[in-house]
C-alpha positions in Angstrom: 152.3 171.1 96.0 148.8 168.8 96.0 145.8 169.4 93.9 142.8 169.3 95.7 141.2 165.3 94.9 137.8 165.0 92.9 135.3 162.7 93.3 133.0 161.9 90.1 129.8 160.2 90.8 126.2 159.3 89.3 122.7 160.2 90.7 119.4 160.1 89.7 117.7 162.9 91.5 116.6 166.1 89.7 119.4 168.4 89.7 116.7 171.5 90.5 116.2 169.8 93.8 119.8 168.7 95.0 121.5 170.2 98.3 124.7 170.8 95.9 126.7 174.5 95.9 126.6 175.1 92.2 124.7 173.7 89.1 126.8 174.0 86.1 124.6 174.2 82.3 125.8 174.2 79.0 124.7 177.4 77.2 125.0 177.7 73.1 124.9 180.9 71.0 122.6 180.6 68.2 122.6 180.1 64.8 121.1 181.7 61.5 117.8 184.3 61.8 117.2 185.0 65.6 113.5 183.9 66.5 112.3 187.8 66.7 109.5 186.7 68.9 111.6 185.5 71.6 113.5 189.2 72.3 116.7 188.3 73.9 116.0 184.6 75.2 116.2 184.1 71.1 119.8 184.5 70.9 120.7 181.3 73.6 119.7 177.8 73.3 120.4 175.2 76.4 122.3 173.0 76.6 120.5 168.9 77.2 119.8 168.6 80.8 118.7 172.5 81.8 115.1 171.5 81.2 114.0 171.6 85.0 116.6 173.9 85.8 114.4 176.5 83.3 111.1 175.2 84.3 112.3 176.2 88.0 113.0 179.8 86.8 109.6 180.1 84.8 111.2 179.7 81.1 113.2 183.0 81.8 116.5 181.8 82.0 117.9 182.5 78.5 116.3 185.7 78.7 117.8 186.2 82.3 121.1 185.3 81.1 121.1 187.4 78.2 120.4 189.9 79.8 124.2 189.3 82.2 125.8 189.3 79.1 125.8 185.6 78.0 126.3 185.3 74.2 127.1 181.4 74.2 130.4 182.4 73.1 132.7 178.8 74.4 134.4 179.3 77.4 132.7 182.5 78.5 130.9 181.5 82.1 128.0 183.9 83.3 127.0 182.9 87.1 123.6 184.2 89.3 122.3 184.0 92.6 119.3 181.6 92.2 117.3 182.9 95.2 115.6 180.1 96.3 114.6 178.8 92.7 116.5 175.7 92.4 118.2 174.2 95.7 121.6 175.4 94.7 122.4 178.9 95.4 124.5 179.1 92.5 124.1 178.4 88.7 126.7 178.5 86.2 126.0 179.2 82.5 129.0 177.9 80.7 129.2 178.8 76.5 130.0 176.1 74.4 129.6 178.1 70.8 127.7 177.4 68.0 124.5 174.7 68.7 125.5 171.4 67.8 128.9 171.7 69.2 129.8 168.2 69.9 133.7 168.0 69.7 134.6 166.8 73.1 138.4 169.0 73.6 135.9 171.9 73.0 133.7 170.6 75.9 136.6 169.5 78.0 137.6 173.3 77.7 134.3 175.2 78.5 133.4 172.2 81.5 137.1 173.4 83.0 135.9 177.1 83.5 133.3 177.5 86.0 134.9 174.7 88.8 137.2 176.8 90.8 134.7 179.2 92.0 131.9 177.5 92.5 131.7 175.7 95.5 132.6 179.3 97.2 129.0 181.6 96.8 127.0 182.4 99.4 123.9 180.8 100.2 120.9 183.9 98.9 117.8 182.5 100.1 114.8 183.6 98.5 111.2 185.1 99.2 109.6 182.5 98.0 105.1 181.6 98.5 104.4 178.3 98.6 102.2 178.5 95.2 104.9 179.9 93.2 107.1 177.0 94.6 104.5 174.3 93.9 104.0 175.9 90.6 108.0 175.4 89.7 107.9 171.7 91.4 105.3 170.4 88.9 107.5 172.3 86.2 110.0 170.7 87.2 108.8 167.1 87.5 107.4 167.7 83.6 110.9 168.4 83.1 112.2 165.6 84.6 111.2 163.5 81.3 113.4 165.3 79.1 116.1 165.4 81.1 119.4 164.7 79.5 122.3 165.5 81.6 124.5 169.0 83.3 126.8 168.9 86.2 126.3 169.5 89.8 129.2 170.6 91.7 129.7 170.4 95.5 132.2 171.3 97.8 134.2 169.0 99.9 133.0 167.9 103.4 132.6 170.4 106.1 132.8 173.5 103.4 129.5 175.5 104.2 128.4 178.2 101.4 130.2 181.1 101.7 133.1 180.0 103.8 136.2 180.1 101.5 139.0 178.1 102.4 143.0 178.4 100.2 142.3 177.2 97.3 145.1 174.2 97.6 142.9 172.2 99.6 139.0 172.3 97.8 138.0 169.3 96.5 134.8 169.8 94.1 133.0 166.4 93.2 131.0 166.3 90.4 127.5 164.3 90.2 125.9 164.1 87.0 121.9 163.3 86.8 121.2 160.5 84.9 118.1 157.7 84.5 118.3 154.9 86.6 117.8 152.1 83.8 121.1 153.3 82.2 122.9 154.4 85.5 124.9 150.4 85.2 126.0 151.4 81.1 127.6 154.7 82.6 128.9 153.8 85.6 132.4 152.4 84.0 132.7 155.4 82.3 132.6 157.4 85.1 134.9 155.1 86.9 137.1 155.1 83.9 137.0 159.3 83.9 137.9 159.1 87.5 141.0 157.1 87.2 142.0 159.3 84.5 141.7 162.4 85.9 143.7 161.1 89.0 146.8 160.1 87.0 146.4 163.5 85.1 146.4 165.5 88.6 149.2 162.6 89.7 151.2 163.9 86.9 150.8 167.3 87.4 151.8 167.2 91.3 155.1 165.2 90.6 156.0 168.2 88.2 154.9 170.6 89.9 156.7 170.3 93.2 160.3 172.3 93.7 163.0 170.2 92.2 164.9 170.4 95.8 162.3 168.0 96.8 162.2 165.5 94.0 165.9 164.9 93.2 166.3 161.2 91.2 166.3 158.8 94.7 162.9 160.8 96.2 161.4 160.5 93.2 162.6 157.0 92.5 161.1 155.9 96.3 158.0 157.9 95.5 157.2 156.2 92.0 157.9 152.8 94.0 155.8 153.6 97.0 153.2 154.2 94.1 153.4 151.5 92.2 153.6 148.6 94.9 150.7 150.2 96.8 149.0 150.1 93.7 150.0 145.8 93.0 152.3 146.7 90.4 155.8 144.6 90.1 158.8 147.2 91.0 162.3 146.9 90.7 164.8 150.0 91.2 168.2 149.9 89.9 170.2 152.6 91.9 173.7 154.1 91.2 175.5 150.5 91.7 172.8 148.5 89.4 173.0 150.7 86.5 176.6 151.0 86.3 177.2 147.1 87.2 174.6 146.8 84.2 176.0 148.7 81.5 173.4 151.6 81.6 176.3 154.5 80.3 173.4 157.3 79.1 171.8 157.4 82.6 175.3 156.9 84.6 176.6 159.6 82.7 174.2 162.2 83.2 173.6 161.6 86.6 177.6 161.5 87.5 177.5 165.2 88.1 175.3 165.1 90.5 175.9 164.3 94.2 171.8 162.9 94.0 172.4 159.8 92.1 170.4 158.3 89.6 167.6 155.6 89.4 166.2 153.6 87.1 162.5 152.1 87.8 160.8 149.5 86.0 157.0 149.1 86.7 155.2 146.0 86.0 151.2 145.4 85.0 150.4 141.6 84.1 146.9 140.8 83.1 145.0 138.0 84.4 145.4 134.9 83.1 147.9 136.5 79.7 145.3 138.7 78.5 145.9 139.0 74.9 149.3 138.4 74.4 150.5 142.1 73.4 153.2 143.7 75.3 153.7 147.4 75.6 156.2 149.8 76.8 156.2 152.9 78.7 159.4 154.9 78.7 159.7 158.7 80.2 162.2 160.7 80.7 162.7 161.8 84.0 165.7 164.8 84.3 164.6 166.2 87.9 166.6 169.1 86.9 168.3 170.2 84.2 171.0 172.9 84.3 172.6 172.0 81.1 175.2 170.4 82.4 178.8 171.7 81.5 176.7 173.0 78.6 174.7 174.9 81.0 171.7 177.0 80.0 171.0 180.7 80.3 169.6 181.6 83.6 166.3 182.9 82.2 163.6 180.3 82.2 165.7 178.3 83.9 163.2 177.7 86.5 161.2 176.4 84.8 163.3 172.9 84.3 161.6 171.2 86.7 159.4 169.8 84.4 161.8 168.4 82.5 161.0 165.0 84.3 157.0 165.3 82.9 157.3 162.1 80.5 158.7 160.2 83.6 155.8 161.6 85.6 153.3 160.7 83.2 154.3 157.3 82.6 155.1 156.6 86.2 151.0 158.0 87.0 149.7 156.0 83.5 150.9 153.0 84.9 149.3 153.5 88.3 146.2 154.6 86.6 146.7 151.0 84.3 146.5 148.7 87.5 143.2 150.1 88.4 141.8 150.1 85.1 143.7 146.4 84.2 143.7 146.1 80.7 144.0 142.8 78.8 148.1 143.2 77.8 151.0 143.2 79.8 152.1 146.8 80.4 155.3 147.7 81.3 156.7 151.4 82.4 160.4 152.5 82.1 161.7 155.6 84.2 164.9 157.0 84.4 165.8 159.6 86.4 168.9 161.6 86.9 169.6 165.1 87.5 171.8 167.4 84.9 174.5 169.1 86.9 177.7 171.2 86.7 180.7 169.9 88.3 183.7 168.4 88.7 182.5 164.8 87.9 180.2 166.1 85.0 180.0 164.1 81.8 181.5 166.4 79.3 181.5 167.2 75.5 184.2 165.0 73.6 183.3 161.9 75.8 182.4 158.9 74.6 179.8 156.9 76.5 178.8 153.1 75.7 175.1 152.1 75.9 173.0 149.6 77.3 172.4 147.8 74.2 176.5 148.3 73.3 176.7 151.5 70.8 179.1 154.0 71.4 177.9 158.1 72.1 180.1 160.8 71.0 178.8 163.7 73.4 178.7 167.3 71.8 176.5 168.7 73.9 175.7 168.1 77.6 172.5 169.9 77.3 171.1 167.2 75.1 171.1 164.5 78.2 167.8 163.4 77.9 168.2 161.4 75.0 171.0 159.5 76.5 168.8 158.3 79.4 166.3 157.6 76.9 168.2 155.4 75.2 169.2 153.1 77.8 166.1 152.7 79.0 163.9 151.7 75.7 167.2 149.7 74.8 166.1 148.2 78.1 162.5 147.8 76.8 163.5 146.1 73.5 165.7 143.5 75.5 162.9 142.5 78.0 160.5 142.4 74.7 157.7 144.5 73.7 155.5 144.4 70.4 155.0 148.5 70.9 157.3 151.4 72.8 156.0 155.0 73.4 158.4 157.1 74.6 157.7 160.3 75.8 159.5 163.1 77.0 160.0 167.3 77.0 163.1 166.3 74.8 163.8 169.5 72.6 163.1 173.1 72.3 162.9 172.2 68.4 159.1 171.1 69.5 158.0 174.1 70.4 159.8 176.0 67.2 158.0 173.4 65.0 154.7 173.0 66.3 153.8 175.9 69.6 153.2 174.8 73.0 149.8 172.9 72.3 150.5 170.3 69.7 153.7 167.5 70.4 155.5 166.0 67.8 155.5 162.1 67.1 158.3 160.3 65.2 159.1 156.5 65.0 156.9 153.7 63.6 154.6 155.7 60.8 151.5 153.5 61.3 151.8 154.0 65.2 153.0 157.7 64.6 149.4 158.2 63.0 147.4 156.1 65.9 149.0 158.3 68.6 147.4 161.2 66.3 144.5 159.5 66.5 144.4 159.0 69.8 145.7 162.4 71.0 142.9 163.6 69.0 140.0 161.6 70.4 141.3 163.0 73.6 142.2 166.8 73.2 146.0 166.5 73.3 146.6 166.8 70.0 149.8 165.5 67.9 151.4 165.8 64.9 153.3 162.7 62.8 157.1 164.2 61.8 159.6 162.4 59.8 163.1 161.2 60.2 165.0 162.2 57.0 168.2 160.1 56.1 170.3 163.7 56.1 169.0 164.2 59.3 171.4 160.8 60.6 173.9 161.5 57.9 174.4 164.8 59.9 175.0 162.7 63.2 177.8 160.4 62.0 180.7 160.8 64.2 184.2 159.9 63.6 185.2 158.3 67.2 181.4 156.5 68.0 178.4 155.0 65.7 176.3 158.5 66.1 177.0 161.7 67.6 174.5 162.9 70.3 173.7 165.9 68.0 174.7 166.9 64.5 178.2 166.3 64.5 178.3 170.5 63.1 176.2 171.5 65.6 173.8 172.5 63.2 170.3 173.0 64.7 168.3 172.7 61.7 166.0 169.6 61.9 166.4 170.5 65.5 163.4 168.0 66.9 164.2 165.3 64.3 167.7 164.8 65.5 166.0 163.9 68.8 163.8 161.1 67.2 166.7 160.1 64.7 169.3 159.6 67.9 166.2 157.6 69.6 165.8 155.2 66.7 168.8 153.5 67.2 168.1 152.0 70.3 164.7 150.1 69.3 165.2 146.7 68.2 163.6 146.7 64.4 161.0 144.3 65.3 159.4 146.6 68.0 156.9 149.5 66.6 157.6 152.5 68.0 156.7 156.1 68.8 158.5 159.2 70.5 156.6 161.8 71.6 157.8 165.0 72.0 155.9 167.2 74.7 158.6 169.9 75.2 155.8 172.2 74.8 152.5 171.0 75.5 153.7 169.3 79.1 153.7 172.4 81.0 151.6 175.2 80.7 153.7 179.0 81.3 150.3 181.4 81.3 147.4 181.7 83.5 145.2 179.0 83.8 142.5 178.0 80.9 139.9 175.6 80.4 141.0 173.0 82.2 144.4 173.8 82.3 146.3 174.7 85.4 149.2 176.8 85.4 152.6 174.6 85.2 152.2 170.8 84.7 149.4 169.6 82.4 149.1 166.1 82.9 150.3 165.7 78.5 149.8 163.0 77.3 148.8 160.6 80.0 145.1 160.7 78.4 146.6 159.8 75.0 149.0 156.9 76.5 145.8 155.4 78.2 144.2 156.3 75.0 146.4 153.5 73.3 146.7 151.2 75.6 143.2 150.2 75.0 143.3 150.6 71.7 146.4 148.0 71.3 144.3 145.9 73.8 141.1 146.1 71.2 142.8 146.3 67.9 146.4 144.7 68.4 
């Protein structure tokens, strides 16, 4: 399964007049007394940018809109034939509540809900005189002063209006108007927003795709293929490497499986040093996940092909962090193994040594992707980083705790709170949890130095045992953070805002998010 591409791009032409399939505005609901003298067009204020866009429909948009139903409300989308008024035959009046809005997730919602359809409308030519058309051309150009911005969305080449093609393979790109003097400021951030979105899509393709066809070695090769394509330093450690090396966590949850298991390392160096700071990527990448000898129920089980999203969204961050480049070294961590039944299965009662030498009593088979984890940022630490985040759909105690929008972050508490910050700045929200000392008490095992779970198989404290197991494989001079995206990683409903149905892309915004931040602030 492939999303469709989109390309992002800058032009300075007024959006009335471009040969584009949809214009998309930003439409808010008003506030206090209704201006009485304005009848309906009182109860809608546009959005920044609409000016010639109204001036082309002779300041009776609002009212026009209104009158479909519009209220502002966010996310609602209200969508008309222009017939002939603006080039496009199709405008889009998405709500984005109360005027000023402003809070970008908000946006990033209501921009998501008019794209699918839009480049898909029927051209509706309209009976137009030439004075009438002059008259909305000088409106227009009056207009064109006040501009501020909206989006223009066109089809991909060779779509005409009105021929629909599956929806698999449209690709909308997205202009947005803007002056010339300040086109240079914005272009970064445009090409900064299309890198983004492309690891996010990246992300959501890997987990997407049926788990027959991504098993640890194709998915290994794939992430490789990637990353060298992209100039980033590879190395794959296959079944022989890992076991040769001491990597017991990932050896033993991919021994039940006749697809063995991989370990890649991916590699961004900055120019010259950059600024000294190294960080580390780790996700966890189960392909499948049955359960293991401690298999799961069959329903939902399905749905455990995502249960390699963190790998996914490292392996695409890092792709997306050779384009952007940074000034620290970067380095991504991605095991991969898949959880199976059979007669070669790590089982409960077995003790399994780790990369960095501490000794695993297994309880619970279903709890594997902490033992990969472990190897791997055990691997980090001894290759040196200043900072790890680790991320992965590691327990079902994340979505008890905090619902299937908001992860939970443990480790480092002064990191814990900048991966709020940044999850907050861009819309994948997180919450800081703690990892109480009767929490590990509860893990202490009488044959290793922890137990996998609580040794009583107590799951109280369900998600903190996750982080709590975690912590003992970071070196105490490393910050560190675990997120846990159990919930927010893959999305079960219909599709909302700019959310797809299945993978989400979590939290490859917020990892990029950091990145630069460590990069600016250390």
């Amino acid at each position: 399964m492939t999303s469709p591409s989109t390309t992002l791009s800058l032009v300075d032409t007024d959006p009335a007049e471009l040969a584009v399939d949809a214009i998309v505005i930003g439409v808010h609901s008003t506030t206090g007394e209704q201006d009485a003298t304005r009848g309906l067009a009182g109860t809608l204020l546009l959005a920044s940018g609409a000016e010639s866009i109204a001036a082309a429909f002779d300041g009776k948009l609002t009212e026009t809109l209104a009158l479909l139903g519009a209220t502002g409300g966010p996310g609602e989308v209200i969508k008309l034939a222009t017939l002939g008024t603006v080039t496009a035959p199709v405008l889009a009046a998405v709500g984005l509540g109360p005027e000023p809005s402003g809070a970008a997730p908000a946006r990033r919602r209501c921009a998501g809900r008019p794209a699918p359809p839009c480049g898909l409308w029927p051209a509706r030519p309209g009976g137009d005189d030439a004075a009438a058309a002059g008259r909305r051309r000088r409106r227009r150009r009056a207009a064109r002063r006040r501009r501020g911005r909206c989006w223009v969305v066109t089809a991909s080449p060779g779509t005409r209006p009105g021929r629909s093609r599956p929806a698999a393979s449209r690709s909308p790109r997205y202009s947005s108007p803007c002056r010339t003097p300040r086109t240079r400021q914005r272009r970064p951030r445009v090409t900064r927003a299309r890198t983004v979105a492309g690891a996010v899509r990246r992300t959501r393709d890997w987990v997407n795709i049926a788990p027959e066809r991504l098993r640890p070695p194709a998915f290994a090769d794939a992430v490789a293929e990637a990353g060298r394509a992209a100039g980033l330093t590879v190395e794959v450690l296959d079944e022989v490497a890992l076991r040769e090396g001491g990597y017991g966590g990932i050896i033993a949850v991919g021994q039940g499986s006749e697809a063995p298991p991989r370990l890649v390392k991916l590699t961004y160096t900055p120019a010259g040093g950059g600024t000294g700071k190294r960080v580390a990527l780790v996700g966890k990448g189960i392909t499948f996940d049955t359960g293991g000898i401690s298999i799961k129920p069959a329903q939902g089980m399905w749905e455990m092909k995502s249960d390699m999203a963190g790998a996914a969204a490292v392996a695409a961050t890092m792709l997306a962090v050779a384009e952007l480049k940074p000034s620290v070294t970067v380095t991504g961590y991605v095991p991969m193994a898949e959880n199976m039944p059979s007669g070669t299965s790590y089982r409960p009662g077995d003790v399994v040594t780790m990369f960095n030498g501490k000794k695993v009593e297994v309880l619970n088979t279903d709890a594997e992707g902490r033992m990969i984890l472990g190897d791997a940022m055990a691997r980090a630490c001894a290759d040196g980083c200043d900072y790890l985040f680790e991320t992965s759909t590691l327990t079902g105690g994340q979505v008890v705790s905090l619902g299937k929008r908001i992860s939970g972050v443990m480790g480092t508490a002064e990191l814990c709170e900048r991966v709020r910050g940044a999850g907050d700045a861009v819309g994948e929200p997180a919450w800081p949890m703690p990892l109480p000392d009767d929490v590990r008490k509860g893990m202490d095992s009488d044959v290793a130095d922890i137990s996998q779970v609580n040794a009583g198989m107590d799951r109280a404290g369900h998600m903190l045992q996750g982080g709590v197991f975690l912590r003992e494989f970071v070196t105490d001079d490393v910050a560190w953070a675990h997120i846990d995206i159990a919930g927010p990683s893959y999305h079960t409903g219909e599709a909302t805002g700019y959310w797809t149905k299945g993978g989400t892309g979590v939290p490859v915004r917020t990892l990029l998010h950091l990145i630069d931040d460590v990069a600016a602030n250390g």
